[in-house]
C-alpha positions as CSV (number, residue, x, y, z in Angstrom):
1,X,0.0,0.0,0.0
2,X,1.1,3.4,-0.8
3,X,0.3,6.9,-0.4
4,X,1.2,9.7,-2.0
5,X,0.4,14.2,-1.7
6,X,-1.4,15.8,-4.4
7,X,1.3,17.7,-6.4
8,X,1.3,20.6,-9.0
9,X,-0.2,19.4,-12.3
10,X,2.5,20.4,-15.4
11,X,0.4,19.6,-17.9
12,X,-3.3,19.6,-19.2
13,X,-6.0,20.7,-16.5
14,X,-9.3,19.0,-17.2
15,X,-10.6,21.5,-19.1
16,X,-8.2,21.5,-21.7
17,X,-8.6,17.7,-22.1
18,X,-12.6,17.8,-22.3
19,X,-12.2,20.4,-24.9
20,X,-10.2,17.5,-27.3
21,X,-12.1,14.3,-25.5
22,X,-15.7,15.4,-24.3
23,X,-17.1,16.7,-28.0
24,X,-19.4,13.6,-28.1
25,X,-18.8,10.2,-27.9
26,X,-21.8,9.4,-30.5
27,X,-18.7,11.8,-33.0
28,X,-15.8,9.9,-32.3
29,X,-18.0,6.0,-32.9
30,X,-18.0,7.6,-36.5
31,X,-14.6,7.2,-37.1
32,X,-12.6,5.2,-34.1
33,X,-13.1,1.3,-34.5
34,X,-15.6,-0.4,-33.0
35,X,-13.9,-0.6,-29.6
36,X,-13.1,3.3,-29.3
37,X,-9.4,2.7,-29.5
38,X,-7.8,6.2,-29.8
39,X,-4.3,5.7,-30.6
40,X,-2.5,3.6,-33.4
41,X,-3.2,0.2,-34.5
42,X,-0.2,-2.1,-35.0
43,X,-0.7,-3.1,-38.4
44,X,0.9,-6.8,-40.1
45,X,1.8,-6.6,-43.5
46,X,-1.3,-7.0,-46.2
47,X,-3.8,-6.0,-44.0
48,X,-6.3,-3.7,-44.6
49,X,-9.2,-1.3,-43.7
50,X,-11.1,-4.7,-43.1
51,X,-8.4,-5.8,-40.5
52,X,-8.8,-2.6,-38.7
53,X,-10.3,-3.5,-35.3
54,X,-7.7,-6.5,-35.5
55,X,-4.7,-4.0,-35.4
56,X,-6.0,-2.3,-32.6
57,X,-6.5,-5.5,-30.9
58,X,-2.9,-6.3,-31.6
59,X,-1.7,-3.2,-30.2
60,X,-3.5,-3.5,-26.6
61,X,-2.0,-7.5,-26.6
62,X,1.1,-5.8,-27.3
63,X,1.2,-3.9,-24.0
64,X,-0.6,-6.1,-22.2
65,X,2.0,-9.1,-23.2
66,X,4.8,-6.1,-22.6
67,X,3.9,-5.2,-18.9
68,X,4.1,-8.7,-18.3
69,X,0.4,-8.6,-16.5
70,X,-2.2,-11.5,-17.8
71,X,-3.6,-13.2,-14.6
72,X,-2.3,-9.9,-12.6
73,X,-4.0,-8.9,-9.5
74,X,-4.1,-5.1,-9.8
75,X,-3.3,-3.0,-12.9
76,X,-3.5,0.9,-13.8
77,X,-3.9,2.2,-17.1
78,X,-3.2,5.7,-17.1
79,X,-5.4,7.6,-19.9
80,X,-7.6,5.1,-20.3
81,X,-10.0,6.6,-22.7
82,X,-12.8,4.9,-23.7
83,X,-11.7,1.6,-21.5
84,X,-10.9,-0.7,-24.6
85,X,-7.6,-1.5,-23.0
86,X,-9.1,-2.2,-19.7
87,X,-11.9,-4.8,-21.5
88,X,-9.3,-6.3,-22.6
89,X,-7.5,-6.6,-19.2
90,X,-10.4,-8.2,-17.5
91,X,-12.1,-10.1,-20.1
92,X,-9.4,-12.0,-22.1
93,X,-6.1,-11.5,-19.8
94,X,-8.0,-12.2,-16.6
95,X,-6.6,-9.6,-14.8
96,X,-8.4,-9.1,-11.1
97,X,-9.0,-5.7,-10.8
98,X,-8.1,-2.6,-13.3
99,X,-8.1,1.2,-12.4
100,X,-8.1,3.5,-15.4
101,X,-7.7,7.1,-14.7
102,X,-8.7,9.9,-16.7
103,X,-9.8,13.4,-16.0
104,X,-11.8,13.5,-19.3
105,X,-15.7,13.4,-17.7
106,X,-16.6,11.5,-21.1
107,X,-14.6,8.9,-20.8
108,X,-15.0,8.2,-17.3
109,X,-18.9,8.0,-17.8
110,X,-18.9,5.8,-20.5
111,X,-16.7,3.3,-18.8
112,X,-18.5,3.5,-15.4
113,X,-21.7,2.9,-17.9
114,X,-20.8,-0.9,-18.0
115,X,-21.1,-1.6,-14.0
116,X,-18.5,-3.9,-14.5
117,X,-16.7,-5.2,-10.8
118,X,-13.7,-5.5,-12.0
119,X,-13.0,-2.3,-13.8
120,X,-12.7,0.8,-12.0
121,X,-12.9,4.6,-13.9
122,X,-11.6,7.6,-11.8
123,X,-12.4,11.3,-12.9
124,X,-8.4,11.8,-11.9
125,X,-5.2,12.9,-12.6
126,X,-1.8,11.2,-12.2
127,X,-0.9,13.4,-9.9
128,X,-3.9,13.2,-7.7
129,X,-3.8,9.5,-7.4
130,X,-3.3,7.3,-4.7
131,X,-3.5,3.7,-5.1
132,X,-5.3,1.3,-1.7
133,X,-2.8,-1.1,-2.8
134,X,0.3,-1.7,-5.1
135,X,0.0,-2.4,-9.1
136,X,1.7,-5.5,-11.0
137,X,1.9,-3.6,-13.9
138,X,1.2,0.0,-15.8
139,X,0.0,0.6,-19.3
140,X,-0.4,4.9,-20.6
141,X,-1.9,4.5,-24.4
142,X,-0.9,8.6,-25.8
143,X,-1.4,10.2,-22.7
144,X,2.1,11.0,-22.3
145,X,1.8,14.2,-24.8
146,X,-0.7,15.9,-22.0
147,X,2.1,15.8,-19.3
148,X,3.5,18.6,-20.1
149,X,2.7,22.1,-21.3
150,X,3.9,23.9,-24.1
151,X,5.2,26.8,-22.3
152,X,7.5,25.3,-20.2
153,X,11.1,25.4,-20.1
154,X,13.2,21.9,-21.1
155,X,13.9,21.9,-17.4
156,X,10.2,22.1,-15.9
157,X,9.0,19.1,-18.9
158,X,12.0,16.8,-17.5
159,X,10.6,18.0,-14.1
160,X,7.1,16.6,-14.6
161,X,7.9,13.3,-16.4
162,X,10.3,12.2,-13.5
163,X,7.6,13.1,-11.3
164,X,5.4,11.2,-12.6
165,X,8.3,8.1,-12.9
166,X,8.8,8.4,-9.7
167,X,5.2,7.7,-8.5
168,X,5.1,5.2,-10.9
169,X,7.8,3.7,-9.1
170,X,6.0,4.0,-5.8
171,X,3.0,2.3,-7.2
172,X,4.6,-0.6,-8.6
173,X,5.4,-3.9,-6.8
174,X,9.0,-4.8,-7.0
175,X,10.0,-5.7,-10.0
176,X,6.5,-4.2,-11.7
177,X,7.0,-3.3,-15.5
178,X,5.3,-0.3,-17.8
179,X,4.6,-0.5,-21.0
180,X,4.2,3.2,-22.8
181,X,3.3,4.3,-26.0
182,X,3.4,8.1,-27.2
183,X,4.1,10.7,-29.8
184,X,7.2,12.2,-30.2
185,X,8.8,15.1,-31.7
186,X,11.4,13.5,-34.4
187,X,13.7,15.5,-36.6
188,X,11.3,18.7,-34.8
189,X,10.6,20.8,-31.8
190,X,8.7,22.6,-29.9
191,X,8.9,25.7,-32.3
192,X,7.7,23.7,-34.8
193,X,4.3,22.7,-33.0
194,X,1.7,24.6,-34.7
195,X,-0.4,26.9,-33.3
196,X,-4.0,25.4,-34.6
197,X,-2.8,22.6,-32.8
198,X,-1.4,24.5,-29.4
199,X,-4.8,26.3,-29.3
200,X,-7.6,24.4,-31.1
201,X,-6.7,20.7,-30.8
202,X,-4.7,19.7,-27.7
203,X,-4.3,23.0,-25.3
204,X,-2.0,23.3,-23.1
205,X,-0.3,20.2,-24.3
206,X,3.1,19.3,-25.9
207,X,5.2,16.2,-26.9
208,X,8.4,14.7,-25.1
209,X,11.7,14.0,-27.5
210,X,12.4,10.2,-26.6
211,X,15.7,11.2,-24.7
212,X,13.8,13.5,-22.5
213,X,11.7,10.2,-21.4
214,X,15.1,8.3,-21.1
215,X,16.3,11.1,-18.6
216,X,13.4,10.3,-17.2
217,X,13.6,6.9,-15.8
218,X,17.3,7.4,-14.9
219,X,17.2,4.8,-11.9
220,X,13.9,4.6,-11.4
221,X,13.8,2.0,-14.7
222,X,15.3,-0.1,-16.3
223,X,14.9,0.2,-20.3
224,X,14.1,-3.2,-21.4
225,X,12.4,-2.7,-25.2
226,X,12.0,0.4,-27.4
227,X,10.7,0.6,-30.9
228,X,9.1,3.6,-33.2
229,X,6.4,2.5,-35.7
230,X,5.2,5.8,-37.0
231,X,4.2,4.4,-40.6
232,X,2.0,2.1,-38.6
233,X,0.3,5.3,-37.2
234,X,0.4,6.8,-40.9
235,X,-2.2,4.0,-41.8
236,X,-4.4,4.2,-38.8
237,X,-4.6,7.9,-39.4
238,X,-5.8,7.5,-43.4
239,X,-8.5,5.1,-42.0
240,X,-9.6,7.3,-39.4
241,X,-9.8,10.6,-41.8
242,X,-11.5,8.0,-44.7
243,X,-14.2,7.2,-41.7
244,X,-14.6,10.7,-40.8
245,X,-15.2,12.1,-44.6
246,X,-17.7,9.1,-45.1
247,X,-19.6,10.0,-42.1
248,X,-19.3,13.9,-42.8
249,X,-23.3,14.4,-42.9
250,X,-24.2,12.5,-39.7
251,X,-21.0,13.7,-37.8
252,X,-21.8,17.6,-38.6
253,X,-25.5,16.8,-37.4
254,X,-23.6,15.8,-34.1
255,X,-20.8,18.6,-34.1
256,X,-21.4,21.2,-36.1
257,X,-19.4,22.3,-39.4
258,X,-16.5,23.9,-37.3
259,X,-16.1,21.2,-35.0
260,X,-15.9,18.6,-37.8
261,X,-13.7,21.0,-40.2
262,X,-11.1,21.3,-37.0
263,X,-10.8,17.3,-37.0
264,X,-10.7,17.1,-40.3
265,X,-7.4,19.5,-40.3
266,X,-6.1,17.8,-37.1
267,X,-6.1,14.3,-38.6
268,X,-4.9,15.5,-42.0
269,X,-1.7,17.6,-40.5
270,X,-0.8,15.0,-37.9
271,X,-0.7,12.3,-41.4
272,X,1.3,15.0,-43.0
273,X,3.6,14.9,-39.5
274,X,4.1,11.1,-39.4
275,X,4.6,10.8,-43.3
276,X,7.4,13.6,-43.1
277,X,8.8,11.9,-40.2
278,X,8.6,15.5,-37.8
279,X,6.7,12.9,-35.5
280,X,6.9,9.5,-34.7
281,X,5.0,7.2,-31.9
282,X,7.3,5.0,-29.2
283,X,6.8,1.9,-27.5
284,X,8.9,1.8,-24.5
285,X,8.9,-1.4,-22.2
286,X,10.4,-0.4,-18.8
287,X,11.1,-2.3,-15.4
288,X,10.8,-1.2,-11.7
289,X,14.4,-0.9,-10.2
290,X,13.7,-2.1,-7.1
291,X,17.0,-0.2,-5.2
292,X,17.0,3.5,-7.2
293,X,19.6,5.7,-7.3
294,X,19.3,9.0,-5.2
């Protein structure tokens, strides 16, 4: 058992993350696969729009096979979303209990919706949370990029990722793994994020560089797998703008024009990002050390 203050959140407040997440869940049904799995699919070669919700499926085995946690007792997903990964947790992997936090009010709600007993939603940060008992294992789905704002220095960022390292240290059982995936900047910075996207798409947001995340886990984890698959993300992307254009009529009955035009630019500039290679999505499979250095 562990517990842990509240401590200053450096990244997205609530409100900034309802503004991206809360628009309607009805909206995002158009164009996410069937299991509301917001982040990319990992694709096998030959497969196609019709393999789709397979991909995703792949993806959440992936992490779940990564963090080492089928048959676990207690496991955290942090960003959970729309709970696919947690499903999964409980209903294949046979996992006892799963906490999936998320201070997006639409997720939470929709995941509470199922009354399921062994999957708990909390309307919460990371740094709010305080686990009743230790975690086998931690999976973060693209939550990463809301840890950190875009105004602050290299310093502050590094600040608030081995913060929230560290409590993932104290919330781990000896020898507990995390499996991560996020977007990164590649072969780009910060100057290069663009303001539609600062101020209409993901406020008060920004994305890590993978060494910052490495600086991060300095002897808190050990680095056991990392890997980049950002063409993978290139063909989630084109399926989810084809879904969206194909559902324009129903989703602008939902939205509204502007709503639908601004995720409409948003998916088409973050395909333009990953075909360019000025971003890329990491999979990073870390282990508890159970001694840290000071």
């Amino acid at each position: 058992m562990t517990s842990t203050l509240k401590i200053p959140n450096p990244g997205a407040s609530a409100e900034a993350i309802q503004h991206h997440y809360d628009v309607s869940n009805e909206f995002f049904s158009l164009w996410l696969d069937p299991s509301l799995t917001y982040s990319s699919a990992m694709w096998e070669e030959g497969e196609t729009i019709e393999n789709f919700e397979k991909a995703q499926t792949r993806k959440l085995d992936y992490h779940i096979n990564q963090a080492r946690v089928k048959g676990a007792k207690r496991v955290l997903d942090v960003g959970c979303g729309w709970g696919s990964l947690l499903k999964r947790l409980v209903d294949v992997h046979d996992v006892e209990k799963v906490v999936g936090l998320s201070i997006s009010q639409a997720h939470v709600d929709f995941v509470s919706g199922w009354r399921h007993p062994n999957i708990e939603a909390r309307l919460e940060s990371w740094t709010e949370h305080s686990p009743e008992s230790l975690y086998d294992g931690i999976i973060s789905l693209e939550v990463f990029e809301h840890f950190a704002r875009l105004e602050l220095s290299p310093e502050e960022k590094l600040d608030g990722y081995r913060a929230f390292f560290s409590r993932c240290h104290d919330w781990l059982k000896p020898g507990g793994m995390i499996s991560i995936q996020t977007i990164v900047y590649e072969n780009s910075t910060k100057e290069d994020f663009s303001q539609f996207f600062a101020e209409q798409v993901f406020p008060e947001s920004d994305l890590a560089r993978q060494s910052e995340i490495f600086q991060a886990t300095d002897r808190l984890f050990e680095v056991l797998l990392f890997r980049n698959y950002r063409h993978d993300y290139i063909r989630t992307l084109k399926i989810w703008l084809k879904n969206l254009k194909a559902n324009r009529k129903q989703a602008v009955n939902i939205v509204g024009e502007e709503v639908f035009a601004r995720y409409e630019k948003y998916l088409s500039m973050s395909l333009i990002g990953f075909h360019t290679g000025t971003m890329n999505v990491s999979c990073i499979t870390m282990r508890r050390i159970d001694q840290p250095g000071k």
